[in-house]
Backbone as CSV, one residue per row, in Angstrom:
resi,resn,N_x,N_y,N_z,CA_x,CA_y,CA_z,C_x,C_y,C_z
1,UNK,95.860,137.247,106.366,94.555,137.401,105.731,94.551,136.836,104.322
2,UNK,95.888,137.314,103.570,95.895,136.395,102.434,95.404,135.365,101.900
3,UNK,96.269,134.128,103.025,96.196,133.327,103.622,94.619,132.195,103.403
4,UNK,93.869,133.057,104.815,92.778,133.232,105.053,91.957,132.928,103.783
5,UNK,91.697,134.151,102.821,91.177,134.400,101.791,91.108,133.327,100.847
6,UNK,93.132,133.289,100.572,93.036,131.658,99.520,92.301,130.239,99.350
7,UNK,92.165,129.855,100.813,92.103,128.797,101.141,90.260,128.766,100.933
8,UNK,89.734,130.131,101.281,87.985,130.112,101.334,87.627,130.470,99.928
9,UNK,88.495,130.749,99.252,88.571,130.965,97.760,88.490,129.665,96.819
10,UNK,88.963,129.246,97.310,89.390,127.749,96.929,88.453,126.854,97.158
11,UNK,88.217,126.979,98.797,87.188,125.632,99.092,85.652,126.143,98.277
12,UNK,85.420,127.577,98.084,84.220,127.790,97.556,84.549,127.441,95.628
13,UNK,85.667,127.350,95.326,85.876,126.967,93.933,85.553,125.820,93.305
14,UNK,86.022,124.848,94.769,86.076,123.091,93.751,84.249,122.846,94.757
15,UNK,84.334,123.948,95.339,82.606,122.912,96.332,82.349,122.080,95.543
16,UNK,81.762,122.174,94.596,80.756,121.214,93.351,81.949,120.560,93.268
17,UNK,82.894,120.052,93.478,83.814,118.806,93.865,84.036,117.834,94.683
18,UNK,84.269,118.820,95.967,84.121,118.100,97.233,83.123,117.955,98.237
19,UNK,81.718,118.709,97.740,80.673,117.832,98.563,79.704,118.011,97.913
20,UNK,78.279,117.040,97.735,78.541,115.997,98.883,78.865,114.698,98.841
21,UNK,79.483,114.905,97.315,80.011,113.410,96.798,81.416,113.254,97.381
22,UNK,82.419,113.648,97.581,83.379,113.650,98.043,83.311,113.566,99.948
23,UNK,83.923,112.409,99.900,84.106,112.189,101.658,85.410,112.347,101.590
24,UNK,86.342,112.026,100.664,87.855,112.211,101.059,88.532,113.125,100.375
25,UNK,89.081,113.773,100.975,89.828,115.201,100.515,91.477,115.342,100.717
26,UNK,92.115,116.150,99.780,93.477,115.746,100.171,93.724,117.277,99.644
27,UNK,94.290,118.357,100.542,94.876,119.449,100.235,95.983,119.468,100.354
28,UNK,96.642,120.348,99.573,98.109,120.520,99.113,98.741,121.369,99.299
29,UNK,99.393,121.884,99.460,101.080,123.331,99.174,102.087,122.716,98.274
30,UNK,102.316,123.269,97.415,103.609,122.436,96.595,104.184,123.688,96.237
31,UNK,105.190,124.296,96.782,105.952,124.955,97.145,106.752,125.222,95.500
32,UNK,106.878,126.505,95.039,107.251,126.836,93.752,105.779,126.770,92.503
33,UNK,105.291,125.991,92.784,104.101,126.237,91.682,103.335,127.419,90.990
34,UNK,103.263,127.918,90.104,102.826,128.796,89.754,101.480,128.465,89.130
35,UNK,101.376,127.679,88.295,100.290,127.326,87.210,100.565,125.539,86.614
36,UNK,99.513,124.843,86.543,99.815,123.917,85.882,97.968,123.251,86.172
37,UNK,98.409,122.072,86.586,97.575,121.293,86.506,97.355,119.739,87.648
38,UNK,96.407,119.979,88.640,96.957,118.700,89.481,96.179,117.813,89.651
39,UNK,96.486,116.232,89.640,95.722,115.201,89.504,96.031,114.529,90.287
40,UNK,94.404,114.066,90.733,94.040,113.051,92.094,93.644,111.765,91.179
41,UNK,94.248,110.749,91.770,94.560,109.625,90.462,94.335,108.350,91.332
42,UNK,93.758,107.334,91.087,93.828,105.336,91.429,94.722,104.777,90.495
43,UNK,94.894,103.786,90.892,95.670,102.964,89.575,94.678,101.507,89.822
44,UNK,94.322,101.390,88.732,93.729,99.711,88.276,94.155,99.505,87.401
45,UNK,94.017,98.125,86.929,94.841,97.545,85.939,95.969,97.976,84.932
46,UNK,96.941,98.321,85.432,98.043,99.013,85.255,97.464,100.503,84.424
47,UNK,97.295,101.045,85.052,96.773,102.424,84.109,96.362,103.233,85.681
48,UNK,96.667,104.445,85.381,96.271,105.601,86.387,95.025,106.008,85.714
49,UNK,94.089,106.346,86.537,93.084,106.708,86.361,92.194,108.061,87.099
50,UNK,92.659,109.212,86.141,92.069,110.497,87.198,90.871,110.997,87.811
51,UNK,90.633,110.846,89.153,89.214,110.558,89.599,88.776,112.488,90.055
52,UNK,90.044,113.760,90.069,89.394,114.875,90.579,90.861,115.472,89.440
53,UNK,90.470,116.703,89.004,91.817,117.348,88.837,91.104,118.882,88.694
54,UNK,92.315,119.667,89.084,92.288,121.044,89.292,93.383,121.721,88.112
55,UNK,92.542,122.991,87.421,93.762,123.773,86.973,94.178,124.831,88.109
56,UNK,95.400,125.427,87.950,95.994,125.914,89.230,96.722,126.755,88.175
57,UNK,96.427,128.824,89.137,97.209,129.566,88.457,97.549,130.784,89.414
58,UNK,98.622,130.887,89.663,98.679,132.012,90.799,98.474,131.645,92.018
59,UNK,98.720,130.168,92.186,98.555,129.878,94.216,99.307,128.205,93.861
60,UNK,99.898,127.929,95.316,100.594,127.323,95.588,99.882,126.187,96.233
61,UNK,98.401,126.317,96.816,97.792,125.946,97.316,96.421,125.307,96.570
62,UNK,96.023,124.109,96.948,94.558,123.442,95.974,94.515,122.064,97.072
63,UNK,93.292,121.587,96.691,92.496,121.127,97.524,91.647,119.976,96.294
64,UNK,91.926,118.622,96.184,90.993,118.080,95.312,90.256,116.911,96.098
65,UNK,89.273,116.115,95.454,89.236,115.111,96.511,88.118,114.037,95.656
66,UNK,87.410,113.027,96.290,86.783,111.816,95.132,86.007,111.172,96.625
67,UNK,85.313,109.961,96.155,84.380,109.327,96.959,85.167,107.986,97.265
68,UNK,85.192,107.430,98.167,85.816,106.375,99.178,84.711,105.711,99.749
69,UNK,84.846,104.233,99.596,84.004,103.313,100.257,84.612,102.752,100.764
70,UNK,85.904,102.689,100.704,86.797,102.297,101.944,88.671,103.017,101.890
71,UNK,89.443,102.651,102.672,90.485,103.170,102.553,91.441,102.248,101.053
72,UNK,91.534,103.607,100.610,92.115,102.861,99.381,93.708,103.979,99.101
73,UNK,94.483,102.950,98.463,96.032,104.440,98.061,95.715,105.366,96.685
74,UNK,95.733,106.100,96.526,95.537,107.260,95.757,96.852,107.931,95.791
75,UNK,96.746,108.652,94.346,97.894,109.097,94.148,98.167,110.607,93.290
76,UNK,98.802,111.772,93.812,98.923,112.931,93.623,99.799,113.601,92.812
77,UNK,99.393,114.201,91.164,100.430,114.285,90.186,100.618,115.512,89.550
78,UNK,101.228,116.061,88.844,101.292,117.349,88.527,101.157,116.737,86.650
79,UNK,100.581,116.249,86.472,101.177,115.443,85.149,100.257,114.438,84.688
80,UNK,99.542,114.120,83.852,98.506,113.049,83.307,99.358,111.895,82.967
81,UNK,100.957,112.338,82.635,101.556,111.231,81.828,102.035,109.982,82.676
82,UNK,101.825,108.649,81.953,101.912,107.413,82.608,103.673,107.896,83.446
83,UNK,104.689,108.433,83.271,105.698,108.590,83.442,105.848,109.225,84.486
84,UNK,105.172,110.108,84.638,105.211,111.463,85.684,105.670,111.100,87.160
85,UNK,105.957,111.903,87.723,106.275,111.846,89.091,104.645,111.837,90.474
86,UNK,104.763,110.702,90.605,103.129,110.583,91.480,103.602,110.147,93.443
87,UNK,103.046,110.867,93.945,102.870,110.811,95.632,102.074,109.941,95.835
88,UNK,102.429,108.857,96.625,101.794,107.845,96.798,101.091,108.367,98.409
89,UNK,99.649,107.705,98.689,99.332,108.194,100.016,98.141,107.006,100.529
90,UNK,97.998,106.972,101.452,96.500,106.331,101.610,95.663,107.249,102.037
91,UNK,94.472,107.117,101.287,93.255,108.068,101.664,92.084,107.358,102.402
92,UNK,91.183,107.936,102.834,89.928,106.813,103.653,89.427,108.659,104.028
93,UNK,88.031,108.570,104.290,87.051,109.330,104.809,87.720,110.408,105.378
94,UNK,88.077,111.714,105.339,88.648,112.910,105.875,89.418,113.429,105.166
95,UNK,90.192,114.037,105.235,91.242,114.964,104.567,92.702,114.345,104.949
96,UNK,93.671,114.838,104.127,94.868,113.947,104.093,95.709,115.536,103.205
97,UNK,96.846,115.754,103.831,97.159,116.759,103.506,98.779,116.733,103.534
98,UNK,99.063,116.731,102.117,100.244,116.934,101.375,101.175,118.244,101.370
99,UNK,102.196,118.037,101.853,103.216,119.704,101.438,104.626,119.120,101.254
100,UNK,105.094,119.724,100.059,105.503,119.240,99.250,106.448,120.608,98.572
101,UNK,107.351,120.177,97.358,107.869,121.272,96.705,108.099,120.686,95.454
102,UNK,107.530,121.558,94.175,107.738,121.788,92.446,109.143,120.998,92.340
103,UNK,110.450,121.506,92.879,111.360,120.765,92.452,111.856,119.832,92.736
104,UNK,111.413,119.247,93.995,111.442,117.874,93.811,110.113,117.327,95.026
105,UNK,109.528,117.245,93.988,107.836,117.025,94.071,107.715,115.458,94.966
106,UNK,108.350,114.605,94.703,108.060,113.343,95.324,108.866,113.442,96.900
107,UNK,110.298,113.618,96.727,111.189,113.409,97.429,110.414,114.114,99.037
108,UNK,110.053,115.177,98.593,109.728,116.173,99.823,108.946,116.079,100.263
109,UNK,107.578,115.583,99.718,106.731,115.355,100.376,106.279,114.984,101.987
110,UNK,105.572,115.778,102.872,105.719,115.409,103.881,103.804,115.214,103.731
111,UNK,103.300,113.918,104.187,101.844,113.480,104.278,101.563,113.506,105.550
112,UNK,100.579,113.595,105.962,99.779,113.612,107.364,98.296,113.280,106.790
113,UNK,98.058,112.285,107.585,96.701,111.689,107.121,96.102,111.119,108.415
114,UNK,95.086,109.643,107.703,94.482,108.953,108.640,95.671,107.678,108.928
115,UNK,94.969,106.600,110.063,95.691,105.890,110.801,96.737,104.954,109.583
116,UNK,95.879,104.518,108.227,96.625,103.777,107.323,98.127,105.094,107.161
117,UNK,97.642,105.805,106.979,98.846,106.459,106.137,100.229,106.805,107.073
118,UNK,99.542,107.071,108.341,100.388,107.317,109.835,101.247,105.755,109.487
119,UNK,100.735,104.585,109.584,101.322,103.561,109.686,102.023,103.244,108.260
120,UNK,101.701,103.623,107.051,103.048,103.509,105.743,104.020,104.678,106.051
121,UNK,103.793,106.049,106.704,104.602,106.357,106.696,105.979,105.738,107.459
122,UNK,105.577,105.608,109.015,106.404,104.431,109.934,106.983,103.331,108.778
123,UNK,106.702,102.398,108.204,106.899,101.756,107.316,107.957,102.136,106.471
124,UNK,107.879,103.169,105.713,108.291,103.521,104.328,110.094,104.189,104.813
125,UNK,109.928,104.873,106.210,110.928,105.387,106.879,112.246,104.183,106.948
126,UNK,111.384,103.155,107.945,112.469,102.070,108.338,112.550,101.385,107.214
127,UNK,111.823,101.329,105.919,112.195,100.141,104.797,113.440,101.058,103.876
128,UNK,113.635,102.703,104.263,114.569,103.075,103.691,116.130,103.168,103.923
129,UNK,116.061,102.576,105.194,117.094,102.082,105.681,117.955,100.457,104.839
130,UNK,117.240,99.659,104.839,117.407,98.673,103.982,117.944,98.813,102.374
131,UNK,116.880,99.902,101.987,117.274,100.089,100.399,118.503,100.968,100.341
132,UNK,119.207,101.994,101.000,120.094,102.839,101.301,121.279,101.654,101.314
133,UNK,121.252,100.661,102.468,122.120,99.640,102.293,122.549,99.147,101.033
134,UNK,121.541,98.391,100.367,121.393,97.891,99.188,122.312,98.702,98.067
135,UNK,122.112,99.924,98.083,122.544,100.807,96.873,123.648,101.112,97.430
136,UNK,124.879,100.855,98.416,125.592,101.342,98.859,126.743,99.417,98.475
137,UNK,126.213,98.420,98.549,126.013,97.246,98.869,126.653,97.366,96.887
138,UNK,125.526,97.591,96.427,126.054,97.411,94.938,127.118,98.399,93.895
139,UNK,126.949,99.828,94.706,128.222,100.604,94.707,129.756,99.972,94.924
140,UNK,129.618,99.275,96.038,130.569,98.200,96.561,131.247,96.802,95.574
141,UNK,129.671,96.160,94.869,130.108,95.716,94.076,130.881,95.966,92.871
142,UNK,129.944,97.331,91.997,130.721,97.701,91.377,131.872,98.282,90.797
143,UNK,132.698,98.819,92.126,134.294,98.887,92.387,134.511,97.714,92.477
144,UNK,134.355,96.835,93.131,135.193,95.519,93.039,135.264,94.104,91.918
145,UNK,134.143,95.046,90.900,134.510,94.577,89.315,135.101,95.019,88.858
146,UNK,135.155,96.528,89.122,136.376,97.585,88.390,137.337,97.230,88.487
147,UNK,138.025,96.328,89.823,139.442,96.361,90.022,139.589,94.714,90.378
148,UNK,138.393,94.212,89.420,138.517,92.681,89.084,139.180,91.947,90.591
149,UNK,138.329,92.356,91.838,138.484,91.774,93.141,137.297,90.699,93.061
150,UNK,137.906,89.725,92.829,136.733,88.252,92.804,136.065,88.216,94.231
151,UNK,137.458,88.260,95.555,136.495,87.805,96.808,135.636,89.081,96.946
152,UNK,135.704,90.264,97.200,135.119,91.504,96.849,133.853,91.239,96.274
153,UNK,133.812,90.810,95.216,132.379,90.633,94.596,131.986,89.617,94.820
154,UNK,132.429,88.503,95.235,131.360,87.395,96.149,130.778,88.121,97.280
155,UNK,131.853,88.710,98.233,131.418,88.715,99.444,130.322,90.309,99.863
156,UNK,130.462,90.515,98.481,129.134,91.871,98.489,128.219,91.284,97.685
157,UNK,128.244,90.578,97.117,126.945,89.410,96.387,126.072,89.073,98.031
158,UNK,127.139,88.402,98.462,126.488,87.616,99.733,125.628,88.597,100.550
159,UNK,126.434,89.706,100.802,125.946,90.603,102.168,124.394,91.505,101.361
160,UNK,124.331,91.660,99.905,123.228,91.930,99.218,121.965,91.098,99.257
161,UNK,122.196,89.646,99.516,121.540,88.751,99.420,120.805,88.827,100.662
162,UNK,122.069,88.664,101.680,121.579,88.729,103.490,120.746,90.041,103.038
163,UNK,120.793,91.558,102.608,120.357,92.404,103.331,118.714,92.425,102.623
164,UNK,118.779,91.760,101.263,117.345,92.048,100.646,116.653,91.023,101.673
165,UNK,116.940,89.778,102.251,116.063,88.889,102.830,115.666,89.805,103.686
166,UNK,116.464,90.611,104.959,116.264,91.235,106.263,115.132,92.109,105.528
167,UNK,114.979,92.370,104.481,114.185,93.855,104.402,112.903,92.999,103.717
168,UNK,112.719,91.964,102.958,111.511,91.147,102.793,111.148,90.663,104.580
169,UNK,112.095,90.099,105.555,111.155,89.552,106.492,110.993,91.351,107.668
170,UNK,111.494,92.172,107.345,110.625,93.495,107.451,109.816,93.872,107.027
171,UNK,109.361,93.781,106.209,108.047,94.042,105.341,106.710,93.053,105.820
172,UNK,107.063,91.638,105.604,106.223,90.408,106.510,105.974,90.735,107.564
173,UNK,107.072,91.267,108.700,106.735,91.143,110.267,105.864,92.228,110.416
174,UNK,106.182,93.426,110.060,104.858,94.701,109.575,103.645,94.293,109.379
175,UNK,103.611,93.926,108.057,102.351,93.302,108.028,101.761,92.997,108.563
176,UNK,102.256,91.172,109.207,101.796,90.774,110.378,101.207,91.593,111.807
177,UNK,101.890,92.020,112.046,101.808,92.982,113.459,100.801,94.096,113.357
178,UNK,100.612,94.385,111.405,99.112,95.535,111.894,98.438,94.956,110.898
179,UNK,97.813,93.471,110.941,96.677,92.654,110.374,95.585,93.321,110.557
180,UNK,95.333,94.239,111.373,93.928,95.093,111.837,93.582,95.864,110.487
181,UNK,94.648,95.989,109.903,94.926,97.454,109.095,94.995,97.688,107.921
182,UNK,94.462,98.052,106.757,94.537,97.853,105.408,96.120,98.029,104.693
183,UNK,96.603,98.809,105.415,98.020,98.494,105.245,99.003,97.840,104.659
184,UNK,98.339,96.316,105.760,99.137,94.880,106.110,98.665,94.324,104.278
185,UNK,97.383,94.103,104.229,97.741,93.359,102.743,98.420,94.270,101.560
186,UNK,98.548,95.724,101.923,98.714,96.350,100.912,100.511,95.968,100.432
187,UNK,101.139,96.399,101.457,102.624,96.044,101.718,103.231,94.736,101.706
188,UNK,102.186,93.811,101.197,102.247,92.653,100.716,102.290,92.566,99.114
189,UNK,101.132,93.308,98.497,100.911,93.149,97.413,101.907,94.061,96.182
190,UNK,102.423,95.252,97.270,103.491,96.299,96.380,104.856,95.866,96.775
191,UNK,105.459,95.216,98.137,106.421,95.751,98.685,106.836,93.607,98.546
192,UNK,106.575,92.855,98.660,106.818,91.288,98.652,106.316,90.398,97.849
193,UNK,105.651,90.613,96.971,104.988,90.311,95.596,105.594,88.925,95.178
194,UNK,106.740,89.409,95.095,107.793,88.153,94.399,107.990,87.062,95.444
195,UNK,107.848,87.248,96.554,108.494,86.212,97.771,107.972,84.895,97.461
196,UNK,107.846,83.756,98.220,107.606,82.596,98.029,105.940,82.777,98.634
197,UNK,105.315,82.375,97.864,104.248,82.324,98.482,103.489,81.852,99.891
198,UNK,104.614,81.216,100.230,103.980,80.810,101.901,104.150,81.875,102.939
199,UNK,105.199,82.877,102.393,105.192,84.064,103.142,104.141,85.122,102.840
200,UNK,103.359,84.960,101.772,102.380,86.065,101.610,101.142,84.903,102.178
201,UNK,101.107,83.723,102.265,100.235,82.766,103.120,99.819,83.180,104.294
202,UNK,101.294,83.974,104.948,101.317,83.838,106.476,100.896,85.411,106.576
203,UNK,101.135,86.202,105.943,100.623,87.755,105.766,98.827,87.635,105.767
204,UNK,98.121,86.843,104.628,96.831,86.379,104.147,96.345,86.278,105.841
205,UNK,97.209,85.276,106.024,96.275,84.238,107.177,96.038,84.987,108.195
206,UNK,97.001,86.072,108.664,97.328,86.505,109.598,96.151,87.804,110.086
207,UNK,95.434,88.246,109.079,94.149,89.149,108.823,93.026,88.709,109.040
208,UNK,92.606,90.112,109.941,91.683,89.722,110.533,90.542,89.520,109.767
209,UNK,89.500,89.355,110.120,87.977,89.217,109.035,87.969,90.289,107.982
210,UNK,87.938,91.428,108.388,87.568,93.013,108.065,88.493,93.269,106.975
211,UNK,89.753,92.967,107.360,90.678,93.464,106.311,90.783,92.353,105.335
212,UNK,90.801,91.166,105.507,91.035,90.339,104.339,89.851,90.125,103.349
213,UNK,88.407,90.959,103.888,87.688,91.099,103.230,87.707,92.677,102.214
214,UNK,88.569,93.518,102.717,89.060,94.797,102.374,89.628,94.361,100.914
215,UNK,89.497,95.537,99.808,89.965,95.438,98.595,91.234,95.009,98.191
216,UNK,91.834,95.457,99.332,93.658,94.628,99.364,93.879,93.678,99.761
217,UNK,92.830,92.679,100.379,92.693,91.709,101.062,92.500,90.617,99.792
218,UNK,91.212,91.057,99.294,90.562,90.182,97.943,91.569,90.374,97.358
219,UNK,92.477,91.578,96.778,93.468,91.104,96.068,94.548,90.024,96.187
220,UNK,94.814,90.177,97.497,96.172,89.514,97.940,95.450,88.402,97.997
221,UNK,94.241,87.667,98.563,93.761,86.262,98.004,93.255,85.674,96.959
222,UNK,93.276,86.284,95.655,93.502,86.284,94.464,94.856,86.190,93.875
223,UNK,95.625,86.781,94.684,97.002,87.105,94.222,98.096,85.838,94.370
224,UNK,97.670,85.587,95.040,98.347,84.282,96.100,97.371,82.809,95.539
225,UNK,96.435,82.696,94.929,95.732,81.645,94.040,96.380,81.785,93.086
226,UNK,96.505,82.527,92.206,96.618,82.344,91.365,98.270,82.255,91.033
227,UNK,99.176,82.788,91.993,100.651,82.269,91.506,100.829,80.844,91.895
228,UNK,99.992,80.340,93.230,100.055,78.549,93.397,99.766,77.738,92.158
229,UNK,99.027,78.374,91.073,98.314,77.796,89.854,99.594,77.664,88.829
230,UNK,100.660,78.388,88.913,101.914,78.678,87.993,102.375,77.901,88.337
């Protein structure tokens, strides 16, 4: 009943929040919280920008949310400061619901959302396989400077090199494969940025009408003009 209570406590608290301007909603549990402060945040031009925030005192539980004209990533903070620890998610029309824990607020996070976010999570899983390598890859190296092993540190140079390519043409083949999906340009524009541009060509090209007309779309064909111009 508690329970019960909190949650109708709550949704009758932020109403004049979440409707009827608010189509997208993102409720929370963050496990240890007592009191603070939580922010529903965009990022444009390098700056976070807080679009809902809640003070929070005595519940573990809150509910914030903002207006969506299309699926866009939004991001969930305990903290205003550019520094802070922020949950990355994709939001679009419905609720999207975060649980999570105070002490380690990012790491734990478990999201359940709409179809974009279903598909970064898939994503974000298998690209951590790659980076796990990587940091294990340069651990490697750095014993074998310690003990001034030359072939050692070529031949973990090399296998670093092989493993960042495998995890850039993972990121591409993704893309590619859910062009339907706002996703695909997004994981272009955060996750392959640096690549040669004919590979974010083939990401671009590869989208369908809908999405390359999508806000991550215009970016990434902006994005991709303007480094051919360099």
């Amino acid at each position: 009943m508690n329970r019960i209570f909190q949650f109708l406590f709550l949704t009758t608290f932020v109403g004049c929040n979440t409707a009827p301007k608010h189509n997208a909603t993102v409720s929370s549990t963050v496990k240890g919280l007592q009191k603070g402060t939580a922010y529903l945040q965009k990022f444009k031009d390098t700056t976070y920008i807080t679009v809902d925030s809640l003070s929070i005192k005595g519940t573990e539980f809150f509910i914030l949310g903002c207006e969506l004209l299309e699926p866009e990533v939004l991001y969930l903070s305990l903290s205003n400061e550019p520094t802070a620890e922020r949950i990355e998610f994709f939001a679009s029309e419905g609720n999207t619901t975060i649980n999570t824990s105070l002490k380690r607020f990012v790491y734990d996070a478990k999201i359940e959302g709409n179809v974009q976010q279903k598909l970064l999570n898939d994503y974000r899983a298998n690209l951590t396989r790659f980076k796990n390598k990587q940091l294990e890859l340069i651990e490697a190296s750095l014993n074998a400077q310690r003990t001034s092993n030359n072939q050692d540190v070529i031949s973990t140079k090399n296998e670093m090199e092989v493993n960042l390519k495998r995890q850039y043409l993972y990121s591409i083949n993704y893309a590619v494969s859910n062009n339907d999906n706002e996703v695909a340009p997004y994981i272009a524009l955060s996750d392959v940025y640096d690549a040669n541009p004919k590979y974010l060509d083939t990401v671009y090209n590869s989208l369908t009408p809908k999405i390359a007309a999508s806000k991550y779309g215009a970016i990434l064909k902006d994005y991709i003009e303007k480094i051919k111009l360099n």
